[in-house]
Backbone as a chain_set.jsonl record, in Angstrom:
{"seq": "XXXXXXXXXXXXXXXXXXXXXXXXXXXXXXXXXXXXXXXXXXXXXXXXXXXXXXXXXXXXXXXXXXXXXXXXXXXXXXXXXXXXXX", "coords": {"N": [[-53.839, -206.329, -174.515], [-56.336, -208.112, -172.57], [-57.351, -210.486, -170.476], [-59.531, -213.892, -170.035], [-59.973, -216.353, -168.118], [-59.684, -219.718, -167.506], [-58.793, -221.862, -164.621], [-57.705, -225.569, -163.902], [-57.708, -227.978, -161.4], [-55.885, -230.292, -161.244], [-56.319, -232.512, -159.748], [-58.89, -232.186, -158.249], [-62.047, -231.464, -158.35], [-62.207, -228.525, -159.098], [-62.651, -225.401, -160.124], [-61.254, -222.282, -161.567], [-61.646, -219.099, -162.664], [-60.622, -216.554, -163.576], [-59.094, -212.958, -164.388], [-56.698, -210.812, -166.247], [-54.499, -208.313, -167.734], [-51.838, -209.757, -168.285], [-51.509, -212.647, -169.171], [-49.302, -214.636, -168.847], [-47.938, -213.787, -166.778], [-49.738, -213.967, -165.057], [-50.289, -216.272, -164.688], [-48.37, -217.759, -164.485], [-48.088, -216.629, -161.025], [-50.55, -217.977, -159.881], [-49.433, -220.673, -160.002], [-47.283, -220.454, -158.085], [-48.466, -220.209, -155.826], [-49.605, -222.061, -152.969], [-52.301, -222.839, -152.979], [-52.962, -223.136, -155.72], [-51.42, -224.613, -156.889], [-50.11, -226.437, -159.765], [-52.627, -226.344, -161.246], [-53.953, -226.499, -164.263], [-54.112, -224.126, -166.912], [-56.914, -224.419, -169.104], [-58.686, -222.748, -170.815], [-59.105, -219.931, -172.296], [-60.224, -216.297, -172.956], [-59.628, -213.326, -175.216], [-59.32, -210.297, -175.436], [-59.862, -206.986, -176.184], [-60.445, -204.316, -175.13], [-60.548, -203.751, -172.169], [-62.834, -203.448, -170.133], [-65.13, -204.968, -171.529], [-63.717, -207.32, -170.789], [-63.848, -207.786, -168.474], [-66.661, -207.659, -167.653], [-67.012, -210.093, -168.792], [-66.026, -211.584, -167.378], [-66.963, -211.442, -164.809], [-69.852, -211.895, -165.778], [-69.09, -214.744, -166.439], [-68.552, -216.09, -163.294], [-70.674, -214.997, -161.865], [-73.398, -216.006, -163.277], [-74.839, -218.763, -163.205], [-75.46, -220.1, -165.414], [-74.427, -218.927, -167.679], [-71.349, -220.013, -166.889], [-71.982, -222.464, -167.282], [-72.258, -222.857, -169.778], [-69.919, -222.277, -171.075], [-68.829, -224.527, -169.784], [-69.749, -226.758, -170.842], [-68.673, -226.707, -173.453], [-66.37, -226.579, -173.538], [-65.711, -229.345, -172.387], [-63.992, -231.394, -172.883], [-61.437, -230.57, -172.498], [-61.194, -229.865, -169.641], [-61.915, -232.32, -169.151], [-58.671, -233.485, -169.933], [-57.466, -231.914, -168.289], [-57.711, -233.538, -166.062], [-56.777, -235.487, -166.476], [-53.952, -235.92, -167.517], [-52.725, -235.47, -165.266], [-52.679, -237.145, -163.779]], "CA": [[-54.877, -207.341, -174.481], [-56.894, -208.787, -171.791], [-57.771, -211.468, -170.758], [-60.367, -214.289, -169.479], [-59.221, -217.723, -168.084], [-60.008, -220.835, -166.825], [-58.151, -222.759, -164.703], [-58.653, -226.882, -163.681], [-57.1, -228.553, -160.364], [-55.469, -231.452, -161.622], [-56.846, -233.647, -158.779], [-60.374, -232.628, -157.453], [-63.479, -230.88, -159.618], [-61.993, -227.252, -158.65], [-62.116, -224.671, -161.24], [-60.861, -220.903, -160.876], [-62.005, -217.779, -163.463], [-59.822, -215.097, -163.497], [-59.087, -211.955, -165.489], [-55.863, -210.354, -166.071], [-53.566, -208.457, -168.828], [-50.977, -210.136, -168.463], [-51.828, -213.898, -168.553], [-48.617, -215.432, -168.502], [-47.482, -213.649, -165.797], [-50.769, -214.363, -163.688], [-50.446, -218.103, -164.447], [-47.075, -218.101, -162.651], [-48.281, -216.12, -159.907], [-50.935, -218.951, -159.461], [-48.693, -221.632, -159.909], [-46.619, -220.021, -156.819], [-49.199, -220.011, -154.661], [-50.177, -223.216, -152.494], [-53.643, -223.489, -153.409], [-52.992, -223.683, -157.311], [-49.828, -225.197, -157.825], [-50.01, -227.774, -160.015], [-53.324, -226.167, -161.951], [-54.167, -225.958, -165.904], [-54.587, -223.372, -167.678], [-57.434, -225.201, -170.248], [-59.405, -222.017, -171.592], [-59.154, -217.954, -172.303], [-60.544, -215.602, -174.122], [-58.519, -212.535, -175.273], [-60.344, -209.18, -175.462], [-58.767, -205.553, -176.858], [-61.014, -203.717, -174.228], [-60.728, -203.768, -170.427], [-64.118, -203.801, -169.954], [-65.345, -206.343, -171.773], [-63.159, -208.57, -170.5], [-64.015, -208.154, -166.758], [-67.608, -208.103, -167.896], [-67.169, -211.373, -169.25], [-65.306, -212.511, -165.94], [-68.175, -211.867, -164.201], [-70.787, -213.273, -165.842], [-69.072, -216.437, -165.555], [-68.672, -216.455, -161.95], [-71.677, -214.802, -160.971], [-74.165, -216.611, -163.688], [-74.677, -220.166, -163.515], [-75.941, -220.918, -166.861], [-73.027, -218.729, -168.742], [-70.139, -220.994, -166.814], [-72.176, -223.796, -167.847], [-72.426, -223.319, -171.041], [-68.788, -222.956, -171.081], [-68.107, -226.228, -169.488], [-70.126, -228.035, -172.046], [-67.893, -226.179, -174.477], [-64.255, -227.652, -173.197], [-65.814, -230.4, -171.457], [-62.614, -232.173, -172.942], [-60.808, -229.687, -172.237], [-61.467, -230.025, -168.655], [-61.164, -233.924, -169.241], [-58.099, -234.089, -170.088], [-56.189, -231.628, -167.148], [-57.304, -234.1, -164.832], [-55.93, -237.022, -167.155], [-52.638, -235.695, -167.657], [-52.175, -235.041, -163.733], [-52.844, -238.432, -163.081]], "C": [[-55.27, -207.608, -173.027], [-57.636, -210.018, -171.552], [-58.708, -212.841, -170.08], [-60.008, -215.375, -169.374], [-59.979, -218.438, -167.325], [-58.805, -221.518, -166.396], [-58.568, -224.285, -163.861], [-57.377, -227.54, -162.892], [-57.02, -229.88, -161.296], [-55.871, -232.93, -160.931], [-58.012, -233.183, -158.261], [-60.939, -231.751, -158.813], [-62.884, -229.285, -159.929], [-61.749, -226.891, -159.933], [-61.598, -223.293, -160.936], [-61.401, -220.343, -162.386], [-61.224, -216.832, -162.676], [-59.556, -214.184, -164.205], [-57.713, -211.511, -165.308], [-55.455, -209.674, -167.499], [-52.698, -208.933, -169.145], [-51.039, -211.765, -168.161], [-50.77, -214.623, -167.996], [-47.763, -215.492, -167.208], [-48.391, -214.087, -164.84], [-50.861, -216.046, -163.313], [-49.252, -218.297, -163.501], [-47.355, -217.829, -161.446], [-49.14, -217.313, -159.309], [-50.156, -220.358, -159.221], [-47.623, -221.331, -158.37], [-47.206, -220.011, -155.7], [-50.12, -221.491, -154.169], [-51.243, -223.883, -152.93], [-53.792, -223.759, -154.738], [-51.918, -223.909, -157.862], [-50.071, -226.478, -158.626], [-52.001, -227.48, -161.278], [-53.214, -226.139, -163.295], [-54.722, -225.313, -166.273], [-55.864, -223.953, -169.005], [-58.356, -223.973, -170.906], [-59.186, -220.303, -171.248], [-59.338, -217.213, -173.424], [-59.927, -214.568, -174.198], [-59.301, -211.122, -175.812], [-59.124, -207.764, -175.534], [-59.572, -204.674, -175.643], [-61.2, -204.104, -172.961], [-62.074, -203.799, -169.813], [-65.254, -204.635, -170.406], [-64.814, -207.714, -170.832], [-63.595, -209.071, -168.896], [-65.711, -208.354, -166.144], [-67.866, -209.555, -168.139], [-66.847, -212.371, -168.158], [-66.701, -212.679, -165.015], [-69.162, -212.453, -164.153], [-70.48, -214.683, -165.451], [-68.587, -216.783, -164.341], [-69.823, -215.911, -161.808], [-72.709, -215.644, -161.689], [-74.307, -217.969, -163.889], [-74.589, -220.756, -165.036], [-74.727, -219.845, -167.758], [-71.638, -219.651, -168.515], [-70.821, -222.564, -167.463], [-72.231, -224.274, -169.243], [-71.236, -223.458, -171.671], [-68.374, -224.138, -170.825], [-68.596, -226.998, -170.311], [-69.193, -227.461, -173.425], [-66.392, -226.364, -174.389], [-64.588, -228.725, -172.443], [-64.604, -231.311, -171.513], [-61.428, -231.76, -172.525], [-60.394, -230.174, -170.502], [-61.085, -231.544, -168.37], [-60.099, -234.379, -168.879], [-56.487, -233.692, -168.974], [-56.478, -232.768, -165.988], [-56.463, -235.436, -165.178], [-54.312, -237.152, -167.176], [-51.668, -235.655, -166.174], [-51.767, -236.685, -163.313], [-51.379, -239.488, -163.545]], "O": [[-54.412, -207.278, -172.209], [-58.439, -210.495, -172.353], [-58.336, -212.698, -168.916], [-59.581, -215.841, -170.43], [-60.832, -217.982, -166.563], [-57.903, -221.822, -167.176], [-59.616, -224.286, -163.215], [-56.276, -227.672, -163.426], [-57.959, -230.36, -161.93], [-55.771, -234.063, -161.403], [-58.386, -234.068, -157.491], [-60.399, -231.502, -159.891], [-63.135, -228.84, -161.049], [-61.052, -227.488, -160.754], [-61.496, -223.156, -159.717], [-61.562, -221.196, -163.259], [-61.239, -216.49, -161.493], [-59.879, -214.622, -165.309], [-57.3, -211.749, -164.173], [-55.909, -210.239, -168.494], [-52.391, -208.779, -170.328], [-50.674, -212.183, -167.062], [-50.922, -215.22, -166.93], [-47.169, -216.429, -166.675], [-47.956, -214.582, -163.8], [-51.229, -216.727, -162.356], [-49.129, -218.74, -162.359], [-46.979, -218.636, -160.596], [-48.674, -217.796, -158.278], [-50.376, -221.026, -158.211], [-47.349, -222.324, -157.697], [-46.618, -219.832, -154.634], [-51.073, -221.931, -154.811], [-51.313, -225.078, -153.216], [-54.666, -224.559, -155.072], [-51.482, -223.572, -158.963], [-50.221, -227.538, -158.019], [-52.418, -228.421, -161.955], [-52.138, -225.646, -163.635], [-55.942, -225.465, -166.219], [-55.361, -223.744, -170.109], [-58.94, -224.489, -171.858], [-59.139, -219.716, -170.167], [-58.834, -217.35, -174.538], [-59.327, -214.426, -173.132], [-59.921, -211.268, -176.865], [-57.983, -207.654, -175.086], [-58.605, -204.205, -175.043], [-62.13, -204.872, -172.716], [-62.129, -204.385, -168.732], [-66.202, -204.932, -169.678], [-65.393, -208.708, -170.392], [-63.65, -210.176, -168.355], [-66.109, -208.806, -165.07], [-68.866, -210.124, -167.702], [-67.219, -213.537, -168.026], [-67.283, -213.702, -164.654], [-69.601, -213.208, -163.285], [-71.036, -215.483, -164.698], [-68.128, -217.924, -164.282], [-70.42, -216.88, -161.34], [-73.259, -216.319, -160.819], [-73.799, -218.379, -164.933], [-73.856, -221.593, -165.563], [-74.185, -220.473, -168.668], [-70.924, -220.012, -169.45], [-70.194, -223.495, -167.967], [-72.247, -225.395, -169.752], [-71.062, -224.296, -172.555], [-67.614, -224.77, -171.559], [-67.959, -228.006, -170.617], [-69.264, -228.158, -174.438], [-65.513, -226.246, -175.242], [-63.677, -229.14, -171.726], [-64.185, -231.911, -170.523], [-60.491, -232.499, -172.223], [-59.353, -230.782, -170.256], [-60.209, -231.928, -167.594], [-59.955, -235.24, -168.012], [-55.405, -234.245, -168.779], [-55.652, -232.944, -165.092], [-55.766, -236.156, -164.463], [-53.622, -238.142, -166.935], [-50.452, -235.759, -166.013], [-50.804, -237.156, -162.709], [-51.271, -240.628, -163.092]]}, "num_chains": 1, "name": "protein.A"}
């Protein structure tokens, strides 16, 4: 599998998109690393093809209006990592 993620700084607006096969290992790797310790995982999509998936990564970093239409689509989502931090 592969796979498409979101993740949400627990204290400012910051989001990250990332791609990986191996999510659970990439979430640790972020979690290890200064600038996203302490992030949530709040969304990923899970794709059988490697190319899809990094297709899909891109759009939502490079297209405005595809990440946006995500964020209106976990807006709670998003909500509630900064709620829980707090």
């Amino acid at each position: 599998m592969f796979y498409v993620y979101v993740l949400k700084s627990p204290v400012t607006d910051g989001i990250y998109v990332g791609y990986s096969s191996d999510l659970k290992r990439r979430i640790q790797e972020h979690q290890s690393h200064p600038m996203h310790r302490g992030w949530k995982l709040v969304y990923y999509e899970a794709y059988l093809d490697e190319h899809d998936a990094r297709v899909r990564e891109r759009k939502l970093k490079h297209y405005g209006a595809s990440f946006g239409h995500l964020k209106a689509r976990i807006k709670n989502s998003l909500t509630q990592a900064v709620e829980r931090a707090g």
